[in-house]
N, C-alpha and C positions, 0 to 999 in steps of 0.2 A: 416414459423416462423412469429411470430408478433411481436416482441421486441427483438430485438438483438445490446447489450451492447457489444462495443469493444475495450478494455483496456482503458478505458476513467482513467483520473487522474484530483484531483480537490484541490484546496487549502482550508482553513480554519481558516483567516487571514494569518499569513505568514508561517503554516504548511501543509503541503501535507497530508488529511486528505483519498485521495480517488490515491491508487498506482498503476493502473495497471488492474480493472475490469474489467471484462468479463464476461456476463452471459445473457440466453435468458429466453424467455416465450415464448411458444407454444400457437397455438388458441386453447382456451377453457380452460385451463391451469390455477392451482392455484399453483403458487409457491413462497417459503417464502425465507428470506434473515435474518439468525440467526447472532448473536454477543452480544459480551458486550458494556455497554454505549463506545463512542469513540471509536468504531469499525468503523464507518464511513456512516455507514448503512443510515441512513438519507438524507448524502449528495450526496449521490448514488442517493435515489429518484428524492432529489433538482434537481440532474443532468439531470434524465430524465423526469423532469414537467418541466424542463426551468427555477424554483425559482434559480438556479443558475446554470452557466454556466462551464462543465469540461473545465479546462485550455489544454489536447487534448486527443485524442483517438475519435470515432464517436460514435451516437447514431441512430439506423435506426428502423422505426415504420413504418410494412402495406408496407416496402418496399423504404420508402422515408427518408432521412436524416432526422433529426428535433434537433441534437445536437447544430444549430445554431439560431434556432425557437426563436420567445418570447413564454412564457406562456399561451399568449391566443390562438398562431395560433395552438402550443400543444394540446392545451384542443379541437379545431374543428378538429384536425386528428383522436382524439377519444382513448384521455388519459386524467383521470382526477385523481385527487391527494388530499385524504384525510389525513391532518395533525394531527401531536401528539395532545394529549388533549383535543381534541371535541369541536374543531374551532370551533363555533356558533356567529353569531353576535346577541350578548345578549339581547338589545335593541330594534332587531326587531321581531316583531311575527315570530312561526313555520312556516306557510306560503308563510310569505316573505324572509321568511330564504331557503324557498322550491323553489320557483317561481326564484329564484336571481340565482339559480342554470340553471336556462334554459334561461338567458342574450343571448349567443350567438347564440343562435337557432329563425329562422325565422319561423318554422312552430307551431304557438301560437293554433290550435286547437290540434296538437296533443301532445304539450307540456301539454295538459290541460285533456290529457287521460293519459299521463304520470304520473298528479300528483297525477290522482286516484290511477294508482298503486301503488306508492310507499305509499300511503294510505292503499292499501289493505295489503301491507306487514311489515307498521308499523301502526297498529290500535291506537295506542297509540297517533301518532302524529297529527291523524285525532280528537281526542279527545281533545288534547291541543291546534288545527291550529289558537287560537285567542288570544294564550297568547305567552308573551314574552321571546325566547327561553334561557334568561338565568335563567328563574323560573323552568326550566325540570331538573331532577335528572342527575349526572353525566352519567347512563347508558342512558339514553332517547336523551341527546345529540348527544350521539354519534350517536345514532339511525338518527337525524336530520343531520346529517353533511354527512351519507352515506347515504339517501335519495335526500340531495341537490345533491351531486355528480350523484347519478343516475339521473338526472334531465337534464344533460347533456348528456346523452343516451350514456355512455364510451362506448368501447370496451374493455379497460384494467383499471381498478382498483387500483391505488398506496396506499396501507393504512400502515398508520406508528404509529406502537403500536396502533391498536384498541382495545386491552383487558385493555389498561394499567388504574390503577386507580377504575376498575368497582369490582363487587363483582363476585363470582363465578357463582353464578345464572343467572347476567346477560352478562356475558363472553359465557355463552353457548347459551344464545339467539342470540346476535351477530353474534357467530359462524355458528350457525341455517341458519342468516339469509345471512351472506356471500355465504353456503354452496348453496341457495336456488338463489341466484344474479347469483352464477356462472353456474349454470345447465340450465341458461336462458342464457347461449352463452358470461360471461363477461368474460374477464381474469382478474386475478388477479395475485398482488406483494405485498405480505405483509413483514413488517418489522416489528419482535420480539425480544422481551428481553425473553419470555416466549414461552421457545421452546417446554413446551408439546402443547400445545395451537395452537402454530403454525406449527407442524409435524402432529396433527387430523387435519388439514384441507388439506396440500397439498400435491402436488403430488411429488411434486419435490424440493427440497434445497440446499441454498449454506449458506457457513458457513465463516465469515467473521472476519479477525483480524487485526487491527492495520493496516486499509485500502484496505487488500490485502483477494479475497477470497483464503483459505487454504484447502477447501473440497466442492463438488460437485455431489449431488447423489439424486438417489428417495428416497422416505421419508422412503421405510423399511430399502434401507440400512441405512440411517441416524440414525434409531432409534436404530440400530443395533450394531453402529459402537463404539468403546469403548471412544475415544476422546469426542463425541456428549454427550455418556450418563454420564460420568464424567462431565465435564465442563458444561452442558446445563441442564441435565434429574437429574441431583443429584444421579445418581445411581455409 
């Protein structure tokens, strides 16, 4: 197992946003974490990038605590966390928006084969690499914010709403390209509003309410299951 979340609970100013979680990722594993806004889904991630701390329960990664970690010793265990809305730092070139992504990494030659890749699998950002990333289309950003993150050479992938905001067209390139990150050995945890979206990509889901997950299954049962497809699929 690579990620195993253990009834952690977290506050949210002075509400209990996060009651009791529990949930893993397997190596190689793409698995999603469905809810409505103020499900809590978010601060579940926070909890396990370190952006905030669960008030108890543990978080264990690769085998090691890190519920008590800061952020960045997280991010060198080899979790990185892509945020809602296609964090870019606007002001600075694709580039150095790319390059800022491999800060913690002392091997600067092969950070620099790295950045080819993520050039070969976002052409696009190789094309814009000398302009300023907040002149990129809402999809392209996004594009830049999961290239940064690969830059840090994850092993497990936090994305919080990646489709959100984008058009359909490029919801399915995203997807494309999640689909293509994780076949190269990454795992993923993605958090959706947009449960068709996120049941075609994984393998496995939990379904989250009012803090507390309330279902837990592979993605056909989920698709399957009548709660999911009312409340989630519109059917």
């Amino acid at each position: 197992m690579l990620l195993s979340v253990k009834d952690i609970r977290a506050l949210y100013g002075k509400l209990e946003a996060v009651k009791g979680v529990s949930l893993e990722v397997n190596e190689g594993e793409i698995v999603t974490l469905l809810g409505a806004n103020g499900a809590g889904k978010t601060t579940v991630l926070k909890n396990i990038s370190g952006l905030k701390a669960p008030t108890s329960g543990e978080i264990w990664f690769a085998g090691k605590r890190i519920d008590r970690s800061r952020p960045a010793h997280i991010v060198r265990t080899g979790i990185s966390q892509i945020l809602e809305g296609q964090r870019v730092f606007r002001d600075m070139s694709v580039e150095s928006n790319l390059t800022l992504g491999a800060y913690i990494r002392k091997d600067r030659e092969r950070s620099k084969t790295d950045l080819e890749e993520v050039y070969r699998h976002f052409p696009r950002l190789k094309e814009r690499k000398k302009q300023k990333a907040g002149s990129l289309s809402g999809g392209e950003q996004q594009m830049l914010a999961i290239g940064r993150a690969l830059m840090s050479r994850p092993r497990l992938l936090l994305m919080d709403e990646p489709s959100i905001g984008l058009s359909p067209i490029m919801v399915n390139e995203i997807t494309s390209i999640i689909k293509t990150v994780n076949r190269q050995g990454i795992s993923v945890l993605i958090v959706e509003q947009n449960a068709a979206v996120a049941l075609r990509l994984a393998d496995r889901g939990y379904v989250m309410e009012t803090g507390k997950i309330v279902l837990g299954a592979k993605r056909d049962e989920l698709l399957n299951d009548e709660r999911v497809k009312k409340a989630y699929l519109g059917r």
